[in-house]
N, C-alpha and C positions, 0 to 999 in steps of 0.2 A: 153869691157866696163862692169865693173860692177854696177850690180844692185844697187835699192835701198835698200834692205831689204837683209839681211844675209843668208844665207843659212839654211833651217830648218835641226835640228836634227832629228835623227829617232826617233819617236817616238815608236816603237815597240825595247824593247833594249834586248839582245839576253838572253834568255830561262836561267832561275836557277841563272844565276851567282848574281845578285844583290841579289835574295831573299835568297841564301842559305849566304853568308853575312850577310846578315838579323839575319837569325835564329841561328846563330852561338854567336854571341854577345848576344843574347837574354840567349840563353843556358846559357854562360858561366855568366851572371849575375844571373840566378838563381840557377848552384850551388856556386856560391859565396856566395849566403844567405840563402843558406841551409847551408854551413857549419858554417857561421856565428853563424846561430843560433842552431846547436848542440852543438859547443862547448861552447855558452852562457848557454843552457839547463844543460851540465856536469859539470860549472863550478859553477852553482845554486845549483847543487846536490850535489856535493862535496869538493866545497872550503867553500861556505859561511857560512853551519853548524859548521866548524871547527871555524870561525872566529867568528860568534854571540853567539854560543853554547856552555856548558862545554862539555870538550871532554871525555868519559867514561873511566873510569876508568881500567886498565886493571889488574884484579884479578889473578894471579898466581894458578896453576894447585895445586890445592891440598889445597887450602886453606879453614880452617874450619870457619864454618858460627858463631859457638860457643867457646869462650872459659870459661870454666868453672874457677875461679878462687876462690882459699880458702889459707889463711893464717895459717902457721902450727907452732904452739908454742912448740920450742923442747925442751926448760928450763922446763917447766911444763906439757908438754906432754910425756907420752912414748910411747916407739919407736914400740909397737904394738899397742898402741892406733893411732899413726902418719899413721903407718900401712895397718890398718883398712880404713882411711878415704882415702888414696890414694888410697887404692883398690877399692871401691867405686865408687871414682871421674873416673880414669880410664877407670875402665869397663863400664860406662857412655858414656862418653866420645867416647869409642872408635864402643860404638855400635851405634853410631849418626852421626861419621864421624865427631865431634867435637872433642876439644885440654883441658889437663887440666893444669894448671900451676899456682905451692904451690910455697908460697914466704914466709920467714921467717917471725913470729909474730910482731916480732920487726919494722919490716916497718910501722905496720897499715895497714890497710886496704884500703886508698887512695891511698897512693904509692905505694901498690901493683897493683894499677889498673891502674895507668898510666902506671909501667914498662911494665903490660901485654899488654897494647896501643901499646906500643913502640914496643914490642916483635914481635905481630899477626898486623903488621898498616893496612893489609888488612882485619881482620873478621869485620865485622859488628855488634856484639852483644858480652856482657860480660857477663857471670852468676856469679854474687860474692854468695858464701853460704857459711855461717861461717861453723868453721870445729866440730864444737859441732851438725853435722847435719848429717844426710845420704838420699843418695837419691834412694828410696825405691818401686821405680817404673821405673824402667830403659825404659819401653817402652815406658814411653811418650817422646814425638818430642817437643824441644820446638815452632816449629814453626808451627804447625799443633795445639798444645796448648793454643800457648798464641801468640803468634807472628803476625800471620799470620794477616792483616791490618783488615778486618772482624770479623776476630775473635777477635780480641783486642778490637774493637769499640762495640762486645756487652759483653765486661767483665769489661767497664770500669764504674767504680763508678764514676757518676758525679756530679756536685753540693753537692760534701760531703764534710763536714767540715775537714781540715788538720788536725787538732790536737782535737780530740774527746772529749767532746762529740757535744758542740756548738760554735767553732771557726767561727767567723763572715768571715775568709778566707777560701773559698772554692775551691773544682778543677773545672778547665773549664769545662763547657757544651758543645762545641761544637770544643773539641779536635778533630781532625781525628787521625786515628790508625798511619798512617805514619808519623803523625809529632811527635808524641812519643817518648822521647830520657829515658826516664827512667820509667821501671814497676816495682813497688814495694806496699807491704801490708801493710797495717793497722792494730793494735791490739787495746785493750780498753784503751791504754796508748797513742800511736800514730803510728805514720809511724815507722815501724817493716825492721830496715836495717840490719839484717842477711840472708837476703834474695831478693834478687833484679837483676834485667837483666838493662846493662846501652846498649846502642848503639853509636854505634864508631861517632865520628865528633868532629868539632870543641864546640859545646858546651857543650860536654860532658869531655872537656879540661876546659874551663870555670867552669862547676861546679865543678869538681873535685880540679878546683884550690881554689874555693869560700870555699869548706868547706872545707879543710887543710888550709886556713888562720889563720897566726897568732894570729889573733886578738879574731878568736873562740877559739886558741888552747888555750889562756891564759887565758880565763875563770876558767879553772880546771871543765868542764860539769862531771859531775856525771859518766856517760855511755858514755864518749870519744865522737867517731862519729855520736854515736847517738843520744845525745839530742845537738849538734852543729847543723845538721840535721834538729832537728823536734822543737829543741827549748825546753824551758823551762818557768815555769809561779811561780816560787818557789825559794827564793832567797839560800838554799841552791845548788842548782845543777848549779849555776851559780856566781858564788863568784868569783871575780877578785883576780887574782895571785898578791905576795906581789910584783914581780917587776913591775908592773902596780899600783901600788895605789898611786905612787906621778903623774899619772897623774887626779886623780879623781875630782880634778876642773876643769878641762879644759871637761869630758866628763861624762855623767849622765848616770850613771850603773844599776840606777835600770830602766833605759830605755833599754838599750842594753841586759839586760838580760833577758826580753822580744821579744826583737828579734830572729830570727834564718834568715837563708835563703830560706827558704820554702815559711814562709808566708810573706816575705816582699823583695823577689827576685820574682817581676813578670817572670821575664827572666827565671829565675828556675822553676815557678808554671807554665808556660804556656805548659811545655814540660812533664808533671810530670802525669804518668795514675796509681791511684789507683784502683788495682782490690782484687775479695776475697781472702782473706787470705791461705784458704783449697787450693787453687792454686797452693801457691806454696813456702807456708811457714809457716804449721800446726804443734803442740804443741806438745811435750810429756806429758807434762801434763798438770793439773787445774788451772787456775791462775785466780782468780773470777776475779782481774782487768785490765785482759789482752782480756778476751775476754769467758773463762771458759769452759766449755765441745763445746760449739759451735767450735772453733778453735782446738781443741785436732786433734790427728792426727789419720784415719777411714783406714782401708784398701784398700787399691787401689789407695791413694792417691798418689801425687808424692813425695814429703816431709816431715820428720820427722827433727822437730826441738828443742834441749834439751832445751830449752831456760829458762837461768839462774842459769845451774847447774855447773857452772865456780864461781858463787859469792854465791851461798847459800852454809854454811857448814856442812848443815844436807844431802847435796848431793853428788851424786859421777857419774861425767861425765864418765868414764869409764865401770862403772858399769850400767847405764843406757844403755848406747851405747850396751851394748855384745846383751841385748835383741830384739833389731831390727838390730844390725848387722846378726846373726844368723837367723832372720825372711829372713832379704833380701839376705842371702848365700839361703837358705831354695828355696826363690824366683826365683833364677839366675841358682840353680843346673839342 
């Protein structure tokens, strides 16, 4: 006969087996979330930088930080003056671990500096220096010079007026040295473009296309790139070409010959560091309204600049040139 009540289990149930069961499942759930979350930790560290992030750039072995570029006039150059300045550039060049590359006169100076874009699309900075120039101090770096973000931030002229002596448009105050896409000098006439360092980017695409625009080129400016550049306040240096003058109702010239890109291209002024001229783009000689003994070129300096002896004809660039060519042979022996 059976009872009323069931039969009790044992209540003592045999030694490990349930508990190591137990611990087993337990285990095996926490390395399931340990792995979980390494490979969530690996995948933070190196997918998502790739996905939110620009990805760095990767700079080929060998590539120079500088290219020095100058324009070489062979119709009116000779071929020991052409010479001269390539040896120069060179020997520059090659004591910096920098690049130099002369592109025929005829281009201009703008598209020579896009080809040299195109040429070097990994250096980061461009040296244009006209070829009525030598560069007479080989041992300076430019980026120990002028370059370096520090050093840039205390050479830069700030709150100075573009176009001298009181232009109501002036440079940014509160430039940093890295966002600096062009350094270039000033003289007592204006911003001084045979001498300038651009850096590699997109809007250094952008200016170079603003000021090769047609629209500048057909003014007929006086000084080609350089009063396109810096502008004009004088209706000779700005005189509209005769294929442009049937459009002269439709657009007010003597408004636009007022303009340039400098002072009325925020986008151009924001990027734009005027530093001292002794820098890096000093005088051969006296010019009272260029700037006068103060700008002349002192020893030790980095550049010598003939500036102007291409259009004066009481001058003679070759002949100027042998005197500090031979100083800086003197220099390099």
């Amino acid at each position: 006969m059976h009872g009323v009540f069931p039969s009790r289990k044992i209540s003592h149930p045999p030694p490990y087996a349930a508990r190591n069961s137990h611990l087993s499942h337990t285990r095996r759930r926490q390395l399931q979330l340990g792995a979980i979350i390494a490979c969530s930790a690996l995948f933070m560290i190196l997918i998502i930088p790739r996905l939110l992030g620009p990805s760095k750039e990767r700079v080929p072995v060998g590539t120079p930080e500088v290219v020095v570029v100058t324009l070489i006039d062979e119709e009116n150059m000779s071929k020991e003056y052409i010479g001269k300045i390539q040896e120069n550039r060179r020997y520059y060049a090659s004591r910096h671990d920098y690049n130099f590359g002369d592109s025929p006169r005829s281009w201009a100076l703008v598209p020579a500096l896009r080809h040299a874009l195109t040429v070097y699309p990994h250096s980061p900075f461009f040296f244009a220096l006209s070829p009525h120039a030598l560069i007479m101090n080989p041992s300076i770096n430019l980026r120990s010079h002028i370059l370096d973000k520090k050093k840039l931030e205390s050479l830069m002229l700030k709150d100075k007026p573009v176009v001298p002596p009181d232009s109501v448009i002036k440079t940014f105050g509160n430039l940093q040295g890295d966002r600096v896409d062009l350094i270039v000098t000033q003289d007592g006439e204006g911003l001084a473009q045979g001498s300038f360092i651009l850096r590699r980017g997109d809007w250094a695409k952008f200016f170079l296309d603003t000021w090769f625009d047609p629209l500048y080129r057909s003014y007929n400016f006086q000084k080609a790139e350089g009063h396109a550049l810096t502008g004009s306040h004088t209706f000779p240096y700005a005189r509209p070409s005769p294929a442009f003058e049937s459009w002269e109702p439709k657009i007010n010239f003597s408004h636009l010959k007022q303009e340039h890109i400098v002072q009325w291209h925020p986008t151009i002024l924001a990027k734009i560091a005027l530093i001292p001229q002794p820098l890096l783009n000093s005088y051969s000689v006296e010019i009272a309204s260029r700037g006068g003994k103060d700008v002349m070129y002192k020893d030790g300096e980095f550049v010598v600049r003939l500036v102007g002896c291409e259009q004066d004809p009481n001058r003679n660039c070759e002949q100027e040139l042998e005197t500090y060519y031979e100083k800086w042979k003197h220099g390099i022996a």
